[in-house]
Each structure stands twice: as structure tokens, then as C-alpha cells.
MARMI-959450 format. One record per residue: residue in one letter; z, y, x of N, C-alpha, C, O in turn. Coordinates in steps of 0.1 Angstrom, whole numbers, plus 5000, padded with zeros to 4 digits. Each point is the difference from the previous one (the first is absolute). Layout:
<tikols>
<r=a | n_zz=Z | n_yy=Y | n_xx=X | ca_zz=Z | ca_yy=Y | ca_xx=X | c_zz=Z | c_yy=Y | c_xx=X | o_zz=Z | o_yy=Y | o_xx=X> .
...
</tikols>
This chain:
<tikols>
<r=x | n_zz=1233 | n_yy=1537 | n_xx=0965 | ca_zz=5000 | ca_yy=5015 | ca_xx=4999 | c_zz=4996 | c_yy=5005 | c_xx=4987 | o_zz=4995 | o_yy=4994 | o_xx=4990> .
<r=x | n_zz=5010 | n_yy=5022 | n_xx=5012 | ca_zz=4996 | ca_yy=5001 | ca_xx=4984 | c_zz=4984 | c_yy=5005 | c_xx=5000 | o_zz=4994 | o_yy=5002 | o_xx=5011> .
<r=x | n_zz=5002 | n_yy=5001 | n_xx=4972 | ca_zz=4988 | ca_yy=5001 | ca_xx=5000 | c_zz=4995 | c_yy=5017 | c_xx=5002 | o_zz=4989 | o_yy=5004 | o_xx=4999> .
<r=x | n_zz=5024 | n_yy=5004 | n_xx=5003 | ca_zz=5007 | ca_yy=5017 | ca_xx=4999 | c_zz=4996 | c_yy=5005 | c_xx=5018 | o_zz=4995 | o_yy=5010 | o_xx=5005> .
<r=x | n_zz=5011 | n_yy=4976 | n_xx=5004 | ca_zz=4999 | ca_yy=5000 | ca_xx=5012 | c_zz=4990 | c_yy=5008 | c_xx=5007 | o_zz=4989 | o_yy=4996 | o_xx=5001> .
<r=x | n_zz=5015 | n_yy=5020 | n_xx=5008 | ca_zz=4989 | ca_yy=5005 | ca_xx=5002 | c_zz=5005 | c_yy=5004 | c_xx=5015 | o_zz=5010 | o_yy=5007 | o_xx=5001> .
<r=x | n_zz=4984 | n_yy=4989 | n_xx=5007 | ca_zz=5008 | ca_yy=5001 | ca_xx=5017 | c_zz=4994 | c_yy=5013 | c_xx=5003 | o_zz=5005 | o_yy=5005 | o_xx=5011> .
<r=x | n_zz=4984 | n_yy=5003 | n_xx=4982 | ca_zz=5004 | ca_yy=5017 | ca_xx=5003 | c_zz=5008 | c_yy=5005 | c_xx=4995 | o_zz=4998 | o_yy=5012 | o_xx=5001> .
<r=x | n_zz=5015 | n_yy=4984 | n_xx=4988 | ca_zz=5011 | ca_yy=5008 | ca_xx=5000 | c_zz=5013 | c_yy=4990 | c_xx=4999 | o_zz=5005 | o_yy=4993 | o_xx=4991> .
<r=x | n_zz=5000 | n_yy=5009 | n_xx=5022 | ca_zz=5013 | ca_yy=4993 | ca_xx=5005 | c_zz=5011 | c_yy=5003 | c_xx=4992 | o_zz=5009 | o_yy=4992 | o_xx=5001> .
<r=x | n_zz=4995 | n_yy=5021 | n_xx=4988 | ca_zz=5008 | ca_yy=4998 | ca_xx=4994 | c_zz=4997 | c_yy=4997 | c_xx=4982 | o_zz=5008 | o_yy=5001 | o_xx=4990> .
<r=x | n_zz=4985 | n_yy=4997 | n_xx=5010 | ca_zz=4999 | ca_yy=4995 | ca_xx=4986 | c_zz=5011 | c_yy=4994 | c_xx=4997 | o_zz=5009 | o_yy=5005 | o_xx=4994> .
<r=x | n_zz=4991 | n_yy=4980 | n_xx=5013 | ca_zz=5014 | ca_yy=4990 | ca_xx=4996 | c_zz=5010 | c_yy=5013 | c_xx=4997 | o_zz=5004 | o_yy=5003 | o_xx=4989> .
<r=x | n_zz=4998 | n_yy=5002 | n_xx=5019 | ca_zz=5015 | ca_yy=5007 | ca_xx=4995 | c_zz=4995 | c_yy=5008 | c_xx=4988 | o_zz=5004 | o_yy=4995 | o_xx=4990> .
<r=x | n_zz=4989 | n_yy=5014 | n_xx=5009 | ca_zz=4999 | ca_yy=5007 | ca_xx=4987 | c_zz=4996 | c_yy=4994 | c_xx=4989 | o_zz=4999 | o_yy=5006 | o_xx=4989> .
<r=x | n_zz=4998 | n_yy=4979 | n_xx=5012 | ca_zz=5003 | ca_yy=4991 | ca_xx=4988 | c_zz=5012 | c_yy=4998 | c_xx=4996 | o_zz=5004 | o_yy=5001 | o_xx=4988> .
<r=x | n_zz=5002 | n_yy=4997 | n_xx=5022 | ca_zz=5016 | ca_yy=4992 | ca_xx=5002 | c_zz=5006 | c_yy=5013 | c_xx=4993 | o_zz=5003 | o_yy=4999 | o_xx=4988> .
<r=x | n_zz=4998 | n_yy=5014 | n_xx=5016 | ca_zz=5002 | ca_yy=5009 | ca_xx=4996 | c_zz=5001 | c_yy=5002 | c_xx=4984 | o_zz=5010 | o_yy=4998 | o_xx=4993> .
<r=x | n_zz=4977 | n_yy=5006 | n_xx=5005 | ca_zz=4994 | ca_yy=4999 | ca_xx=4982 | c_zz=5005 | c_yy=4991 | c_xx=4992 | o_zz=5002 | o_yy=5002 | o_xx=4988> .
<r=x | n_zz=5002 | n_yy=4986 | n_xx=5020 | ca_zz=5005 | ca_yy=4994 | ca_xx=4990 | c_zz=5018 | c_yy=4997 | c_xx=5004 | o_zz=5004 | o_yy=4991 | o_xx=4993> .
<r=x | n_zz=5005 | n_yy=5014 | n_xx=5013 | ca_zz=5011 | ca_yy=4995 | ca_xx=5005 | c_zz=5007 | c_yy=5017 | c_xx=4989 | o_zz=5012 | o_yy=4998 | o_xx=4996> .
<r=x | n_zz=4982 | n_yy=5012 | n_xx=5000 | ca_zz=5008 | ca_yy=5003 | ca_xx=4994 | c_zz=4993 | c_yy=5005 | c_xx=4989 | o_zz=4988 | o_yy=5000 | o_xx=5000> .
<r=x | n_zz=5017 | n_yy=5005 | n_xx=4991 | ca_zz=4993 | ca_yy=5005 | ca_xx=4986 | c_zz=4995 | c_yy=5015 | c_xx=5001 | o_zz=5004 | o_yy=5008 | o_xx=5007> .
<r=x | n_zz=4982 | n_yy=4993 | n_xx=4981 | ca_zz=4995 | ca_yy=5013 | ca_xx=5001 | c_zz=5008 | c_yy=5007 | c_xx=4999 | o_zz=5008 | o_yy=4999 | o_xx=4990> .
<r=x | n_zz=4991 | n_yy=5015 | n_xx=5025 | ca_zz=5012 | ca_yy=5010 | ca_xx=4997 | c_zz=5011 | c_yy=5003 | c_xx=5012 | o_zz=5003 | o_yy=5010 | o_xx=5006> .
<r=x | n_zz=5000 | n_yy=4975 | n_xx=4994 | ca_zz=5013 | ca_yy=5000 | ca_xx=5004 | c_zz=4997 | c_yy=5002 | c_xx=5014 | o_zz=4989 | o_yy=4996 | o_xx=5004> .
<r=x | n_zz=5021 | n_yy=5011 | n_xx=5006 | ca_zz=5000 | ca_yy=4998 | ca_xx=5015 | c_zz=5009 | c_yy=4989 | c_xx=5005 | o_zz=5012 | o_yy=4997 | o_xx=4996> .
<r=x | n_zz=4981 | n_yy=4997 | n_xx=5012 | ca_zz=5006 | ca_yy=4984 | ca_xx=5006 | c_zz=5016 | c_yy=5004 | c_xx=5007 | o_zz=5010 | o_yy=4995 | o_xx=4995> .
<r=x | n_zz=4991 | n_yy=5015 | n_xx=5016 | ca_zz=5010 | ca_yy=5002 | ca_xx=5005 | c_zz=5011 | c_yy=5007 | c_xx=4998 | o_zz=5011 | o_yy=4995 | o_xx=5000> .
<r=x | n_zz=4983 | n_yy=5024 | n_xx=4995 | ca_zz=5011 | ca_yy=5006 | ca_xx=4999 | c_zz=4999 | c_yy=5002 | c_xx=4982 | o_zz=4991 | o_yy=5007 | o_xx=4994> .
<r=x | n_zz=5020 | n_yy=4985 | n_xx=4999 | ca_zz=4999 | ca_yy=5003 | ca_xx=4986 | c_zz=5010 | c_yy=5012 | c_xx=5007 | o_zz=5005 | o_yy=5003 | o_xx=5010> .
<r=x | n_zz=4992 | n_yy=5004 | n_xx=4973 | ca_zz=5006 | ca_yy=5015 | ca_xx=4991 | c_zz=5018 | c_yy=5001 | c_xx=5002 | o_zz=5007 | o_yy=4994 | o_xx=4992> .
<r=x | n_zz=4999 | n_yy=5014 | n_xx=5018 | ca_zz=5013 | ca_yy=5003 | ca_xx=5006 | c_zz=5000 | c_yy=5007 | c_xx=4992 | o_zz=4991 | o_yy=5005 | o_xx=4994> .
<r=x | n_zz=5028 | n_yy=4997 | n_xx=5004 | ca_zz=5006 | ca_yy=5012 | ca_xx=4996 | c_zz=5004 | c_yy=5007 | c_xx=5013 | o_zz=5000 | o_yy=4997 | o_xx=5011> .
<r=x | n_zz=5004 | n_yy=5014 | n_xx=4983 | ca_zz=5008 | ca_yy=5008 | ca_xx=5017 | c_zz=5015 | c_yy=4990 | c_xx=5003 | o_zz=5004 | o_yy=4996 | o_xx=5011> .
<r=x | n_zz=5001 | n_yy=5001 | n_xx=4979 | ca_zz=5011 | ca_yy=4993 | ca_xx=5006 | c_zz=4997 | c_yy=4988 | c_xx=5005 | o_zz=5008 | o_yy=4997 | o_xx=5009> .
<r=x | n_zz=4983 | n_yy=4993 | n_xx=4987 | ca_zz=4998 | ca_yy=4987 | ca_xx=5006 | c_zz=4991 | c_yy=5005 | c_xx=5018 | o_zz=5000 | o_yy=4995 | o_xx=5011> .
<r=x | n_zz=4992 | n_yy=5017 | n_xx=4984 | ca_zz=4997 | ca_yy=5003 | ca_xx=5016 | c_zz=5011 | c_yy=5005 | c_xx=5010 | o_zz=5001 | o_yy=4998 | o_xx=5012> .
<r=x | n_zz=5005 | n_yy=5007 | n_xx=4981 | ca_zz=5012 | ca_yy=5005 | ca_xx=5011 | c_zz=5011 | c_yy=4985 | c_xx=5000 | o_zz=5007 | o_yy=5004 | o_xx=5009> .
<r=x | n_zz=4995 | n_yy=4990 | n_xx=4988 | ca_zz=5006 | ca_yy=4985 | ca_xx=5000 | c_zz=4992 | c_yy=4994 | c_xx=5010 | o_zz=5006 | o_yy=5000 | o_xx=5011> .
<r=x | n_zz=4981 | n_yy=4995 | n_xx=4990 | ca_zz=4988 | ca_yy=4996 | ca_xx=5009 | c_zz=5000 | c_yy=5007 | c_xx=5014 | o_zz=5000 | o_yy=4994 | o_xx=5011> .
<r=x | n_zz=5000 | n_yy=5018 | n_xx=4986 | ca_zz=5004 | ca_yy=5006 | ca_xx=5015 | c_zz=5012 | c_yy=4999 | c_xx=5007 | o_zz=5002 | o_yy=4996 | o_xx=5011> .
<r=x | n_zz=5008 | n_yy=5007 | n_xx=4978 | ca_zz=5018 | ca_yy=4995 | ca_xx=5008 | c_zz=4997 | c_yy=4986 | c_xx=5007 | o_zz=5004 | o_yy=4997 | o_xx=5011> .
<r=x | n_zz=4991 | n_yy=4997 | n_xx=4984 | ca_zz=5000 | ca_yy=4982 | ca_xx=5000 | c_zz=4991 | c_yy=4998 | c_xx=5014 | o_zz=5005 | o_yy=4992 | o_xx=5008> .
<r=x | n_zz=4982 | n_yy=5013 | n_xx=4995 | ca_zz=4994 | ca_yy=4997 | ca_xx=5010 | c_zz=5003 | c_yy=5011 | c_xx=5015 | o_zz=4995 | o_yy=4998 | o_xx=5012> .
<r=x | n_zz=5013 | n_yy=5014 | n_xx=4984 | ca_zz=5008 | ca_yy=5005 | ca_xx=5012 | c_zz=5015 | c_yy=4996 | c_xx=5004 | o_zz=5008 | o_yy=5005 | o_xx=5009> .
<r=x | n_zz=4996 | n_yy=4979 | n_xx=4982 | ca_zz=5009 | ca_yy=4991 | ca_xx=5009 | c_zz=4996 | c_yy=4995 | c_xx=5004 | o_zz=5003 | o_yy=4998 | o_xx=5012> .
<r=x | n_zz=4987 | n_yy=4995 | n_xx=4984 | ca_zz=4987 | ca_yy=4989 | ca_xx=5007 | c_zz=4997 | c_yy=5005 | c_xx=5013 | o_zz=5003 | o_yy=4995 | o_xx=5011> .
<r=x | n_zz=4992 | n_yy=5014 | n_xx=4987 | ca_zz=4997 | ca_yy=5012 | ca_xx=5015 | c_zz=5008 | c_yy=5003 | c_xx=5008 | o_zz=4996 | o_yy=5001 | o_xx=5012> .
<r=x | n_zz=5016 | n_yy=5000 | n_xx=4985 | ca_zz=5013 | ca_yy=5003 | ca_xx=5008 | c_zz=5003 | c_yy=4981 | c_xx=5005 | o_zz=5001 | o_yy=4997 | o_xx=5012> .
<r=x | n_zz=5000 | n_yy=4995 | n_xx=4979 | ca_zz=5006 | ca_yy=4987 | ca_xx=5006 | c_zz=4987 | c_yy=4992 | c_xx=5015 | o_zz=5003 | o_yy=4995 | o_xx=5010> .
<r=x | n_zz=4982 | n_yy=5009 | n_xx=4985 | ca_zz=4990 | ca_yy=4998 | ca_xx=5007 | c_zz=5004 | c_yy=5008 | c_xx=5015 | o_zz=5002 | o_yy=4994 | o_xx=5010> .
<r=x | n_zz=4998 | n_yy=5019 | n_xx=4987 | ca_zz=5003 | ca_yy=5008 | ca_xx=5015 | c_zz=5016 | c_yy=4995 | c_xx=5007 | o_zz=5004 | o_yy=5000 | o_xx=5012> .
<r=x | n_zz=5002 | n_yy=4997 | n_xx=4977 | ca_zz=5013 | ca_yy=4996 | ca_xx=5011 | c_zz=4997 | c_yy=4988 | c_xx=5010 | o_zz=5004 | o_yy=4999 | o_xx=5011> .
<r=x | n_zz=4988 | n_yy=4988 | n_xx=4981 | ca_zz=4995 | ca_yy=4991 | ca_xx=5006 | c_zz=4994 | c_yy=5000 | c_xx=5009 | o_zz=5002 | o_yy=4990 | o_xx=5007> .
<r=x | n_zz=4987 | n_yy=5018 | n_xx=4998 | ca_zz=4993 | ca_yy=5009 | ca_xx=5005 | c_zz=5007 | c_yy=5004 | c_xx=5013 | o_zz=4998 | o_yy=4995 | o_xx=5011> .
<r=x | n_zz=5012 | n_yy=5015 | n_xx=4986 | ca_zz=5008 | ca_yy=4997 | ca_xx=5014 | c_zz=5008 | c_yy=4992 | c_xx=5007 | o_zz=5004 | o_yy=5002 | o_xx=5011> .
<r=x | n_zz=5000 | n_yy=4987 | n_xx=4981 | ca_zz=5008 | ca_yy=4996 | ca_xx=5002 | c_zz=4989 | c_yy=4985 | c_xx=5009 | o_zz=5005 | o_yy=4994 | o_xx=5009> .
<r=x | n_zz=4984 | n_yy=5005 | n_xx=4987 | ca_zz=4987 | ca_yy=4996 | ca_xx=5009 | c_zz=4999 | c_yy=5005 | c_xx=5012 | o_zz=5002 | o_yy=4995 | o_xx=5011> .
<r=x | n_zz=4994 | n_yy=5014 | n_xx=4985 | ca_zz=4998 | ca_yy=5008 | ca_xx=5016 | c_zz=5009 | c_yy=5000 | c_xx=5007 | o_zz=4996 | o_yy=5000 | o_xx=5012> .
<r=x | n_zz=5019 | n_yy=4999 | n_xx=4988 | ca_zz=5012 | ca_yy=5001 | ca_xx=5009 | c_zz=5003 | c_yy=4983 | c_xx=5003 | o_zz=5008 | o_yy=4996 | o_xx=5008> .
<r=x | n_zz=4985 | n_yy=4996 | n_xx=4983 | ca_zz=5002 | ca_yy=4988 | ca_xx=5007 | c_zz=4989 | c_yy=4997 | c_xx=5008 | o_zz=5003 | o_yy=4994 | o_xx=5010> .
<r=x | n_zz=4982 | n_yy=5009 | n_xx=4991 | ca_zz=4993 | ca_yy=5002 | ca_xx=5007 | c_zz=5005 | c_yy=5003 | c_xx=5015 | o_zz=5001 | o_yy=4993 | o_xx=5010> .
<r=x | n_zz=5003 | n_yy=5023 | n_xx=4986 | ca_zz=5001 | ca_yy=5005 | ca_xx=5014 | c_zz=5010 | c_yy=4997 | c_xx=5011 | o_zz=4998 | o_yy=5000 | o_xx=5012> .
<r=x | n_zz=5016 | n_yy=4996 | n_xx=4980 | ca_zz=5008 | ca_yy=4990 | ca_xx=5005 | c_zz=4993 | c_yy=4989 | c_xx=5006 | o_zz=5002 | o_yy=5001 | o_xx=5012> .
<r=x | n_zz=4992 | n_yy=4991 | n_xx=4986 | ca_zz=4992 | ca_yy=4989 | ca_xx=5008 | c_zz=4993 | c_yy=5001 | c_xx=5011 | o_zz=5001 | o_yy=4995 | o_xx=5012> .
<r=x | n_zz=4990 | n_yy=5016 | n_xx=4982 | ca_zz=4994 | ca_yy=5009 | ca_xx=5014 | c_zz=5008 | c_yy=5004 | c_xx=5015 | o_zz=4996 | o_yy=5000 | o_xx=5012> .
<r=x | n_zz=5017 | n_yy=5004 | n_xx=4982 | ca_zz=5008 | ca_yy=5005 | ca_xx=5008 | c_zz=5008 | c_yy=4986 | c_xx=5007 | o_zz=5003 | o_yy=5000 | o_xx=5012> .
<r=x | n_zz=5001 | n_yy=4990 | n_xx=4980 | ca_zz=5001 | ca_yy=4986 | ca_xx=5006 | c_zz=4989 | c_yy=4993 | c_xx=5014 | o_zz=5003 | o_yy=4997 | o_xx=5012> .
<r=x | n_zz=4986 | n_yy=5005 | n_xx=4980 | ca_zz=4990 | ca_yy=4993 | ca_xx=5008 | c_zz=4999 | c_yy=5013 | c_xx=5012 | o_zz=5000 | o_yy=4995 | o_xx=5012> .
<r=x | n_zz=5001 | n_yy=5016 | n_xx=4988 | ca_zz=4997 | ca_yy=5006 | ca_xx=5009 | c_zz=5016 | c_yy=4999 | c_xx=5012 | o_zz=4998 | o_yy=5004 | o_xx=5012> .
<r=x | n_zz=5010 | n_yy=4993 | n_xx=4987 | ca_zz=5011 | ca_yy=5002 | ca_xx=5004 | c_zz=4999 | c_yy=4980 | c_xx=5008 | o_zz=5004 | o_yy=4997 | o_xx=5011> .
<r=x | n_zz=4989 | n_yy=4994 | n_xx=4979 | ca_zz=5000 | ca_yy=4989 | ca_xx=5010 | c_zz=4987 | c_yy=5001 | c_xx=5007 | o_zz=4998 | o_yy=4990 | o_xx=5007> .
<r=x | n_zz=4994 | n_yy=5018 | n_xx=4994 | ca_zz=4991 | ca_yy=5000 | ca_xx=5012 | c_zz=5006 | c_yy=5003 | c_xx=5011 | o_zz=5001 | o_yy=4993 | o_xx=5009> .
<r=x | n_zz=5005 | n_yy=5022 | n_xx=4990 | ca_zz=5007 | ca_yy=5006 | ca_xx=5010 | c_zz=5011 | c_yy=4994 | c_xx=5010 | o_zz=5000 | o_yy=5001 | o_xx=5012> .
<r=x | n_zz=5010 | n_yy=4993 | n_xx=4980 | ca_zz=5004 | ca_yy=4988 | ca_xx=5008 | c_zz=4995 | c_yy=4991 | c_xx=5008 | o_zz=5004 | o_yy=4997 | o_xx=5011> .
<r=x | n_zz=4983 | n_yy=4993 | n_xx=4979 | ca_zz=4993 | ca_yy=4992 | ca_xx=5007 | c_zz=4998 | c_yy=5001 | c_xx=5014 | o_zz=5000 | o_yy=5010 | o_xx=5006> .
<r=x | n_zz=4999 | n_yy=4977 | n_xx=5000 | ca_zz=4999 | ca_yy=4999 | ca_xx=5012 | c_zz=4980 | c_yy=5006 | c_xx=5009 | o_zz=4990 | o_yy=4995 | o_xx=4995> .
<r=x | n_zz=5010 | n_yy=5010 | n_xx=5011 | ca_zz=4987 | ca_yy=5007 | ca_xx=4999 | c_zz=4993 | c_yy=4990 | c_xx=5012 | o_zz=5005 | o_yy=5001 | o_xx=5011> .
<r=x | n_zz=4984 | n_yy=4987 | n_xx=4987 | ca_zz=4992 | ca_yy=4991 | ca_xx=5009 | c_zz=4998 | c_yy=5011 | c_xx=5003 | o_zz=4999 | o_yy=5010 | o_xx=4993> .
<r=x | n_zz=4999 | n_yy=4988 | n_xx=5024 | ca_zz=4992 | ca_yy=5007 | ca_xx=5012 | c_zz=4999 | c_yy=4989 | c_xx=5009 | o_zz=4995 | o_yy=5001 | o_xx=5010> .
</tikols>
């Protein structure tokens, strides 16, 4: 272990990791957009969005199709009495 190691604060390791993973200044995630690369970023993740939701239903209607399988072979089934 290190000699920094202080178990009353659980995130140190990360704000080491941090301090040192990018340079003074800089923000780790969202670097400096123009309006056109943001509006490019946004077109780009409302296909993503659009392709996710289509999958999405197209889940759910294979789901419920099954549901409607299984329930359709109960109802047949032969009923022990």
C-alpha cells in the first residue's frame, strides 16, 4: 500500500488518478466545442437514440409475442383434476 493511503478518505485514489491523468487546466471530459461540432454531436447521438428506441420496441414486441405464445399453450393445456 501506499504511504498517501488514508481509509478516512475513499476517494483520494481517484483524485490522484485525476490530478494526474490530465494536465493543469484542462477538463478530462468535455473539451472546448464549436457550435458546429455541437450540433454535429447532437445529430449524431439523436440517431443513436432513434436506432436504441427502435430496438427497444422491437424487444418489447418480441417479448410480448412469447407471453402471448406461453399463455395460449397454457390455455390449451390439458388441465390435471
Amino acid at each position: 500500500m501506499s504511504a498517501d493511503f488514508n481509509p478516512g478518505d475513499p476517494f483520494a485514489m481517484f483524485r490522484q488518478f485525476w490530478q494526474n491523468a490530465t494536465p493543469a487546466g484542462a477538463q478530462p471530459f468535455l473539451p472546448p466545442m464549436s457550435e458546429e461540432e455541437i450540433e454535429r454531436k447532437l445529430a449524431e447521438l439523436r440517431v443513436v437514440e432513434g436506432w436504441l428506441a427502435m430496438n427497444m420496441g422491437v424487444l418489447s414486441m418480441q417479448i410480448k409475442t412469447l407471453e402471448m405464445q406461453k399463455a395460449a399453450l397454457q390455455a390449451i393445456k390439458p388441465k390435471d383434476n
